[in-house]
NUDO-53151 format. One record per residue (C-alpha): x, y, z; residue in three letters. Coordinates in steps of 0.25 Angstrom, whole numbers, padded with zeros to 4 digits, always signed. Last residue first. Layout:
// NUDO-53151
XYZala/...
//
This chain:
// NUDO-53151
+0186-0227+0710unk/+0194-0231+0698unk/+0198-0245+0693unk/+0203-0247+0680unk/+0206-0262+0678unk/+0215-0265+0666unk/+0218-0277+0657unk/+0230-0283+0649unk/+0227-0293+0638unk/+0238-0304+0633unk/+0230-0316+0637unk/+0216-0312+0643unk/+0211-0306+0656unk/+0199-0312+0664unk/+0194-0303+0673unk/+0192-0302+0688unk/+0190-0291+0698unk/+0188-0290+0713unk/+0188-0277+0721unk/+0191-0273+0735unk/+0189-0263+0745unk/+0182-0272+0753unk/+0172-0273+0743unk/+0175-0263+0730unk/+0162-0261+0721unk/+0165-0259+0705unk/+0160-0249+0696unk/+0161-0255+0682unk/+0168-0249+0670unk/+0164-0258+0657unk/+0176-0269+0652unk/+0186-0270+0645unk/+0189-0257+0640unk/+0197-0254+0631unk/+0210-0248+0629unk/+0210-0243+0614unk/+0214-0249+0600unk/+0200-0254+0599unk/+0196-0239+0598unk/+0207-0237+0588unk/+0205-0248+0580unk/+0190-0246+0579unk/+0194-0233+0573unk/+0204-0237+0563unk/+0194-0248+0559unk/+0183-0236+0556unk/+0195-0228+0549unk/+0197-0241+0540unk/+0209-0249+0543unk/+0221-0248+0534unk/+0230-0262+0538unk/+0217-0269+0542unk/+0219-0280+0551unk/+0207-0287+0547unk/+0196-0278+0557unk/+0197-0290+0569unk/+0213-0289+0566unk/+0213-0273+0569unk/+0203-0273+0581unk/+0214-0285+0587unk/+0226-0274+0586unk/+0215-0264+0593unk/+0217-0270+0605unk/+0210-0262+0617unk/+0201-0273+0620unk/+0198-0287+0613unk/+0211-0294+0612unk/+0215-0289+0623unk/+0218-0276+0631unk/+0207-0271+0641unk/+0202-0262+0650unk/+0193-0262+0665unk/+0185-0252+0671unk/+0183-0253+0686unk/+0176-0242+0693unk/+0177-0244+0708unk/+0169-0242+0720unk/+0171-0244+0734unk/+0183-0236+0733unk/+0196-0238+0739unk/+0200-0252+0734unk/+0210-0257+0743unk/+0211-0273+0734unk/+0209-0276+0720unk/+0207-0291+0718unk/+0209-0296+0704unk/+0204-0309+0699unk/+0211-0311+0685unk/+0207-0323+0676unk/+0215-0326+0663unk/+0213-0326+0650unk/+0220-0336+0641unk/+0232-0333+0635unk/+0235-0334+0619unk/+0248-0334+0614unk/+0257-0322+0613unk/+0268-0329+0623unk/+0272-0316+0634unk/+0260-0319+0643unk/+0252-0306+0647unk/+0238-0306+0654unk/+0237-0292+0660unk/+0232-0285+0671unk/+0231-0268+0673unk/+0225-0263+0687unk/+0220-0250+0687unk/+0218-0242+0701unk/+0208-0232+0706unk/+0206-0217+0708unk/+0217-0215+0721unk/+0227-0224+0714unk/+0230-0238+0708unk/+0239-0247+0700unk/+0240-0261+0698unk/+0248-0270+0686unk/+0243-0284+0684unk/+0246-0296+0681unk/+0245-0309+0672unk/+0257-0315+0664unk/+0253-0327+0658unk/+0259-0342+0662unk/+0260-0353+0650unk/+0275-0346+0652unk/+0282-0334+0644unk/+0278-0324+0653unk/+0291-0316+0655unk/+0303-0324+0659unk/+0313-0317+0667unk/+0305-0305+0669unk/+0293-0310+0669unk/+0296-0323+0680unk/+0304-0311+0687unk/+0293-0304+0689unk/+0284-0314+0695unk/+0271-0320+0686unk/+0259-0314+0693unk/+0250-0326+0698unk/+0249-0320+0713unk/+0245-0307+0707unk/+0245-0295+0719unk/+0246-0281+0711unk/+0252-0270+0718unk/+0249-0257+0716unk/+0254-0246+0707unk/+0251-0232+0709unk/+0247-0221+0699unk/+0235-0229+0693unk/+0235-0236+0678unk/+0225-0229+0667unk/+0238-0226+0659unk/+0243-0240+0661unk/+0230-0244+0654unk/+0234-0235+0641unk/+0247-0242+0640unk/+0241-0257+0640unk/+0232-0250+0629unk/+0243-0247+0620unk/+0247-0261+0618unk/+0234-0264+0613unk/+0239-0258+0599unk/+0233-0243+0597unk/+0228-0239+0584unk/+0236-0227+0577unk/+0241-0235+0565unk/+0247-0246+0576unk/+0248-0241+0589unk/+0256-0247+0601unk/+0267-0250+0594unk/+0279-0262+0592unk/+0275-0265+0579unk/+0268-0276+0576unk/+0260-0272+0562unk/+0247-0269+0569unk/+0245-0259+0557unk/+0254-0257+0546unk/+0264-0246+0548unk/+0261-0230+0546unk/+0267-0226+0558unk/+0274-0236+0569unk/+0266-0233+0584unk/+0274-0233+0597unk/+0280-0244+0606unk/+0293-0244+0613unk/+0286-0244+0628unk/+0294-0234+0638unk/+0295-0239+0651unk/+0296-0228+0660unk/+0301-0223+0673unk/+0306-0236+0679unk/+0314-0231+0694unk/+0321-0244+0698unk/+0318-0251+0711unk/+0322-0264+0703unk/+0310-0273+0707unk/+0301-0261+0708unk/+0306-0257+0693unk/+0302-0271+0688unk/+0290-0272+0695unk/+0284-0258+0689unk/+0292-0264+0674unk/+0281-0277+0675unk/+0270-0270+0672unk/+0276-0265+0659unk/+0277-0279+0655unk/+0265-0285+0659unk/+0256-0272+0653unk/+0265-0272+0638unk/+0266-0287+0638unk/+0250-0286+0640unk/+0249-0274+0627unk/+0259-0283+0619unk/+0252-0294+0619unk/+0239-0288+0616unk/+0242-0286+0601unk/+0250-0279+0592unk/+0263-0280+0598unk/+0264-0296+0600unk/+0266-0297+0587unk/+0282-0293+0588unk/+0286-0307+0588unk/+0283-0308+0572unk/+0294-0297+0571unk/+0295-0293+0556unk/+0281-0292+0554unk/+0279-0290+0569unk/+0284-0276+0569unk/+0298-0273+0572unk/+0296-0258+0574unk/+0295-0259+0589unk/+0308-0268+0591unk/+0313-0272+0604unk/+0302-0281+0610unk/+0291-0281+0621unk/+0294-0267+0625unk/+0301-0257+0636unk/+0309-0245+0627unk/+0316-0234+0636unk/+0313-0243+0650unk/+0313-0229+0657unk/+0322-0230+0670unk/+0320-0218+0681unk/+0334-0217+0690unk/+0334-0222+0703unk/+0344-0233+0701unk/+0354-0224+0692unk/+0366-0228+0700unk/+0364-0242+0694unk/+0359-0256+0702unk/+0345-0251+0700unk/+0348-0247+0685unk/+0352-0260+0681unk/+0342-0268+0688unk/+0330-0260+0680unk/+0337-0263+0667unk/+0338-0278+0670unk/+0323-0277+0676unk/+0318-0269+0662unk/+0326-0278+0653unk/+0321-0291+0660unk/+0307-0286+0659unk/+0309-0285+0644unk/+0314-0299+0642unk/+0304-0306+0652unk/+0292-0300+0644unk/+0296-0310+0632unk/+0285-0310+0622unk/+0281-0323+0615unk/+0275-0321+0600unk/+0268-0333+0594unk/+0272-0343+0585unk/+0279-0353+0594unk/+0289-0342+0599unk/+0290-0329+0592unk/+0296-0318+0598unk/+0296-0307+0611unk/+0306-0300+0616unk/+0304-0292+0626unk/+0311-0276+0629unk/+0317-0266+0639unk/+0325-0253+0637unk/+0335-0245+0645unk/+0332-0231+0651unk/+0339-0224+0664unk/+0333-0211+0669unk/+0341-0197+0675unk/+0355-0201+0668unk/+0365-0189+0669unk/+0379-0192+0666unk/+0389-0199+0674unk/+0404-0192+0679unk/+0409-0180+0670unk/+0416-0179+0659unk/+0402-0170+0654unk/+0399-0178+0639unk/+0405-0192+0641unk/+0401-0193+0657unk/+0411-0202+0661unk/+0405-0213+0669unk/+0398-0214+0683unk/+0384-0215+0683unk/+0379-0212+0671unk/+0390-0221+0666unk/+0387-0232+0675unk/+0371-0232+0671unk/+0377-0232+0657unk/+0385-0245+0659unk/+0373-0252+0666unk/+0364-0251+0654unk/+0374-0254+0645unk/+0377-0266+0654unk/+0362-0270+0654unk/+0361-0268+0638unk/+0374-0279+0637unk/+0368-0290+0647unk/+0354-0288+0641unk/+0344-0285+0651unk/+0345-0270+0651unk/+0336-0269+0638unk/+0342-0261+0629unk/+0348-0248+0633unk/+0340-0234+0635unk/+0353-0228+0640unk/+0349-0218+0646unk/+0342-0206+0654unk/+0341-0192+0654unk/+0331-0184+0659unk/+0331-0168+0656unk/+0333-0158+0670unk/+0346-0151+0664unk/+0340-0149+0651unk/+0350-0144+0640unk/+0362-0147+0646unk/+0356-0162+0652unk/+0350-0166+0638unk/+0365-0164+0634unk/+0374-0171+0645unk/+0362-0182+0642unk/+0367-0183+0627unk/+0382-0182+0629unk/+0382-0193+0640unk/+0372-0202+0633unk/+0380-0202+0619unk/+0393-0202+0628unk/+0387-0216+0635unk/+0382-0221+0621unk/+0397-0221+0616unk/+0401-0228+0628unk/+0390-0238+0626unk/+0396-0239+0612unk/+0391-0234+0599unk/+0378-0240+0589unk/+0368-0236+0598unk/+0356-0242+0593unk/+0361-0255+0592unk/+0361-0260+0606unk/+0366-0253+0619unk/+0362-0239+0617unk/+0348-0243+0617unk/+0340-0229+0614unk/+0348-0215+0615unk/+0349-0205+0627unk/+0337-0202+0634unk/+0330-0191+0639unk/+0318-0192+0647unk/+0308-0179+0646unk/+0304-0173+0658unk/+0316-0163+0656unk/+0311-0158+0643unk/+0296-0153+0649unk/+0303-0143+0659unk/+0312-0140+0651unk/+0304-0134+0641unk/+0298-0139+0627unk/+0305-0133+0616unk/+0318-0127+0624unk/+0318-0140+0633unk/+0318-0147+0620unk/+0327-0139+0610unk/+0337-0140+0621unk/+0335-0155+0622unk/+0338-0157+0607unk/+0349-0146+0608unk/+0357-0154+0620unk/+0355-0168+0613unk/+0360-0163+0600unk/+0373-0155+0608unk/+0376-0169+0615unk/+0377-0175+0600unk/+0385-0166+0596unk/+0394-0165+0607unk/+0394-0182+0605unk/+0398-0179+0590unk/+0399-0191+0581unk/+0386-0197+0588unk/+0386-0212+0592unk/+0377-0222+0581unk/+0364-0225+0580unk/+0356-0216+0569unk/+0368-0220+0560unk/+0361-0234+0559unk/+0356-0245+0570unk/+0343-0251+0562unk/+0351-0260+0552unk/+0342-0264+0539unk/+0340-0280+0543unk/+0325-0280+0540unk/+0313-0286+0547unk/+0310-0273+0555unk/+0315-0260+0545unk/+0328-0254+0549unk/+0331-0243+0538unk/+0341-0236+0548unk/+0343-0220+0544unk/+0358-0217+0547unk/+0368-0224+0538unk/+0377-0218+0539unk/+0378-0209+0551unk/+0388-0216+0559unk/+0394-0207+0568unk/+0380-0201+0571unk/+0379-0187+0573unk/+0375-0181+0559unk/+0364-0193+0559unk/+0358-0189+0572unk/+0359-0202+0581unk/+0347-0207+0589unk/+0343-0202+0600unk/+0340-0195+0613unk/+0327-0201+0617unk/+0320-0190+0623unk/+0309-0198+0631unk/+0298-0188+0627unk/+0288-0183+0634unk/+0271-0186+0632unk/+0260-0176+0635unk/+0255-0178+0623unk/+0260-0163+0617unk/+0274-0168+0623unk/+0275-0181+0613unk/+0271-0176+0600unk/+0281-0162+0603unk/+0290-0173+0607unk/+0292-0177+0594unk/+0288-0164+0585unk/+0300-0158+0593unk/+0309-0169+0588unk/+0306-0167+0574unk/+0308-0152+0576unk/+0321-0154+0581unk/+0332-0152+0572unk/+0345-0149+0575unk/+0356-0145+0566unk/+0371-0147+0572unk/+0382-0143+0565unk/+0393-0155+0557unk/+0397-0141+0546unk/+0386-0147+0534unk/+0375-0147+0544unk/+0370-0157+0556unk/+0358-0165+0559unk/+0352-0167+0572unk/+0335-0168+0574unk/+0332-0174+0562unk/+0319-0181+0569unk/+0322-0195+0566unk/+0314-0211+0566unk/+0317-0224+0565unk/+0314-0239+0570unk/+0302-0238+0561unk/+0301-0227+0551unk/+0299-0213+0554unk/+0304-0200+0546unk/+0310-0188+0554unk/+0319-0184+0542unk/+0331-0190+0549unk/+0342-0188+0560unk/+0340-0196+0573unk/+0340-0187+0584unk/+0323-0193+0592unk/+0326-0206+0584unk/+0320-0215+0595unk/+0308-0211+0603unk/+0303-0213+0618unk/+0289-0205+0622unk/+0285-0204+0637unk/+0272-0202+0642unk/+0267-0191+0651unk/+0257-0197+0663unk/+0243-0202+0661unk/+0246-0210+0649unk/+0236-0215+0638unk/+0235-0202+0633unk/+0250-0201+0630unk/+0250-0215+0623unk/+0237-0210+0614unk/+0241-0196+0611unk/+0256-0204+0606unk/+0248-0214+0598unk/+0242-0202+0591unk/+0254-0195+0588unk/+0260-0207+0582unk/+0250-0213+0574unk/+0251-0198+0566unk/+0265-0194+0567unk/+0271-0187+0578unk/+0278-0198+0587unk/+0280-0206+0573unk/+0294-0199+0571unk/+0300-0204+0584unk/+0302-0218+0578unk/+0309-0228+0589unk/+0296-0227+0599unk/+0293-0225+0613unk/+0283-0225+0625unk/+0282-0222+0639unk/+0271-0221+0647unk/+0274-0235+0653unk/+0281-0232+0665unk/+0269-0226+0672unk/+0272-0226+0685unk/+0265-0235+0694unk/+0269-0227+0709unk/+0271-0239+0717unk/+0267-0252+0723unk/+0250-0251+0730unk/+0246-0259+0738unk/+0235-0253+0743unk/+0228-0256+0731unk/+0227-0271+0733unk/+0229-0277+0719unk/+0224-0292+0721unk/+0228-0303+0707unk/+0220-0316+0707unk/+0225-0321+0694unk/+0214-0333+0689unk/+0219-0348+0689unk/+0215-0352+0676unk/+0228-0350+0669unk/+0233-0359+0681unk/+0225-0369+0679unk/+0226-0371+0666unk/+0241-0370+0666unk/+0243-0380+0677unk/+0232-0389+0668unk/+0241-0389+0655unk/+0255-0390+0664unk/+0251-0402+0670unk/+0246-0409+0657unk/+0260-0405+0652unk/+0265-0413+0663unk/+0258-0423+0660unk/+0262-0425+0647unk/+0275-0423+0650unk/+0275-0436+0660unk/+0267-0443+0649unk/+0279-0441+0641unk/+0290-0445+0649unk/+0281-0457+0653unk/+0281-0461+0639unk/
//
């Protein structure tokens, strides 16, 4: 009896603690002198497995929209960029043709599907990052069968012929030395070497179905090719799984080493040529007590995993591109099939998306590691049911909210500055166990310069439950002006969420054009509130608002 009047008690406790903590408003004081570093913008890069939607309908105008949303030139990731076929589109699969052989074992080259590729990217402004992959049909040593029929919720193998080490090496290093010819003589030089090129996708797991050593003369033969026929191009590798995995670590390790001091397999010589190292970060979200629990803490341990390995490398001070960095691994496993992929449609996703890239600026200063990009494995899927839970940022050519957190770290300053938040939960606390607790993850990212500053917050907790809104004081310190102009926008449930739009009208699989319409405009970063000119006193100003569960905010100041 006592035992259990002992827990009841303490489970009183608990119920007032937590009320009184979520009542306790986030006093947060960005003084704008004190400013960190240059806030590059890691997260204007983008990828996708399927490399034949980049010029169809839905995916040319997604494109426009991801390269208008980004004041600097955004890069583009894609799979299948060799892989033999009719240049057909499927999830998981895509091809361009661009190797085939005749009846004597020649080689025939094909690039016209390529070009039409990066001729989408280059007239948005956009660059490729040339993924050097998969295998040509006629090159693989296990051609048969070739085309996977993977399809989410079956058991149809995904790895096929498309996977396996070349027959040939010279061959292979010859296709890589006529594709970047064609290049530099289509598009110039100058253009070609501010590309990234890169060698392959998760060599460690199944998409590489040789040995490390195997991969190690696939790089060698590839980058000794690139570097013939452009001498200034990027090269970079391995683009592993994520480094916190014993096995993906030591492949990581393993082919730092042999950039550095093995055998080269395609010169004899010492090392080959790595100018930027890549490996891939992911979450892993699933069902627990009927809803969906993201897991933050798994992804953020990749990308500090990955980040310690190359600071204790001889590449240190190399760029690193985290090739995919997402909630989850598997973009065309919709939530029919993966009921823990829900989160994608709505605002869980947009403020995962703002706490987590937030989190890669403290991650590389920890490290003192050079991060370049962080490239999100999110495009569009053609001709599929709408809101499906794919992992996209458009669905029929209406932007998810996800899209939006994208378009405010567009309207983000040059320079980042420090953001003071007593009740921020510690990066080690996200790392090492995300936000799985009664307590929410609320912070902000700062940035400023010479015409104003933009402050993004979010409310983020990894359980998709509801949250209650929260309080925020926010004291902005070193204001220049004496007047500012505040304008402040919004992603909930009730701005810049087209995903809700759709549900209020029925969820209608073939909305009418004047739904279409509504969609698009609700599919948009809103405003949340009228500009207002605001006075500074003592060159500071004081602002409050009230942010729910799962929404991410953003204050435009200009002066």
């Amino acid at each position: 009896m006592k035992e259990k009047l002992l827990l009841l008690l303490l489970f009183c406790f608990m119920l007032i603690g937590q009320s009184l903590y979520s009542q306790k408003p986030y006093e947060i004081t960005i003084d704008l002198k004190n400013t960190s570093t240059t806030l590059h913008p890691l997260w204007a890069y983008f990828g996708y497995d399927e490399p034949n939607y980049t010029y169809m309908k839905d995916g040319k105008k997604l494109l426009s929209e991801i390269a208008a949303l980004s004041p600097v030139p955004v890069y583009v990731r894609a799979h299948n960029l060799l892989t033999t076929g009719d240049g057909s589109a499927s999830p998981k699969w895509g091809s361009t043709n661009a190797y085939t052989e005749d009846e004597k074992g020649n080689p025939v080259y094909h690039w016209n599907i390529i070009d039409s590729i990066f001729d989408t990217y280059l007239k948005r402004g956009m660059r490729p990052i040339a993924e050097i992959g998969f295998m040509p049909e006629d090159l693989s040593t296990h051609p048969q069968p070739y085309r996977h029929q993977w399809k989410a919720g079956t058991s149809n193998p995904l790895f096929t012929g498309w996977a396996y080490p070349p027959k040939d090496y010279k061959k292979w290093g010859e296709l890589i030395y006529q594709w970047v010819t064609h290049c530099v003589q289509k598009y110039g030089e100058a253009e070609v070497k501010t590309w990234w090129w890169e060698v392959w996708n998760e060599p460690n797991i199944g998409y590489w179905q040789g040995t490390p050593e195997e991969y190690f003369m696939l790089y060698d033969y590839a980058v000794d090719a690139v570097k013939r026929a452009c001498p200034k191009a990027r090269v970079g590798g391995p683009t592993t799984t994520g480094p916190g995995g014993e096995k993906a670590g030591t492949f990581l390790k393993n082919f730092l080493i042999h950039c550095a001091e093995g055998k080269n397999y395609a010169t004899g010589k010492t090392g080959a040529p790595l100018e930027y190292i890549s490996f891939h970060a992911k979450g892993s979200p699933k069902i627990v007590d009927g809803h969906v629990r993201m897991n933050m803490a798994t992804e953020l341990n990749d990308i500090a995993k990955g980040c310690e390995i190359v600071a204790a490398s001889a590449f240190k001070t190399l760029p690193i591109i985290i090739g995919e960095c997402d909630p989850e691994g598997c973009a065309a496993c919709g939530m029919t099939t993966s009921p823990e992929n829900a989160y994608r449609n709505g605002t869980m996703y947009s403020s995962y998306t703002a706490a987590s890239f937030a989190r890669i600026y403290d991650i590389a200063k920890r490290y003192n590691v050079n991060i370049e990009g962080a490239v999100s494995w999110s495009f569009e899927f053609e001709n599929q049911r709408w809101f499906d839970g794919f992992r996209d940022l458009a669905t029929n050519g209406i932007d998810k909210p996800v899209l939006n957190v994208f378009r405010m770290f567009g309207m983000m300053n040059k320079t980042q500055v420090v953001v003071d938040n007593p009740l921020a939960l510690p990066l080690d606390t996200l790392i090492q166990k995300g936000v799985h607790g009664n307590r929410p993850d609320i912070d902000a990212l700062a940035s400023a310069d010479k015409k104003g500053s933009s402050i993004m917050l979010w409310n983020y907790k990894d359980d998709d439950v509801p949250v209650e809104a929260t309080e925020i004081n926010i004291t902005i310190k070193n204001v220049s002006a004496k007047k500012v102009m505040l304008q402040q926008f919004r992603i909930d449930k009730d701005h810049s969420n087209a995903y809700e739009a759709w549900k209020k009208m029925g969820s209608p699989q073939s909305p009418t054009s004047e739904q279409y319409a509504e969609l698009e405009k609700t599919g948009q970063l809103q405003t949340f509130s009228p500009k207002e000119s605001l006075n500074t006193a003592n060159g500071e100003i004081h602002l409050h608002l009230s942010l729910p569960g799962q929404a991410v905010s953003l204050l435009k100041l200009s002066y």
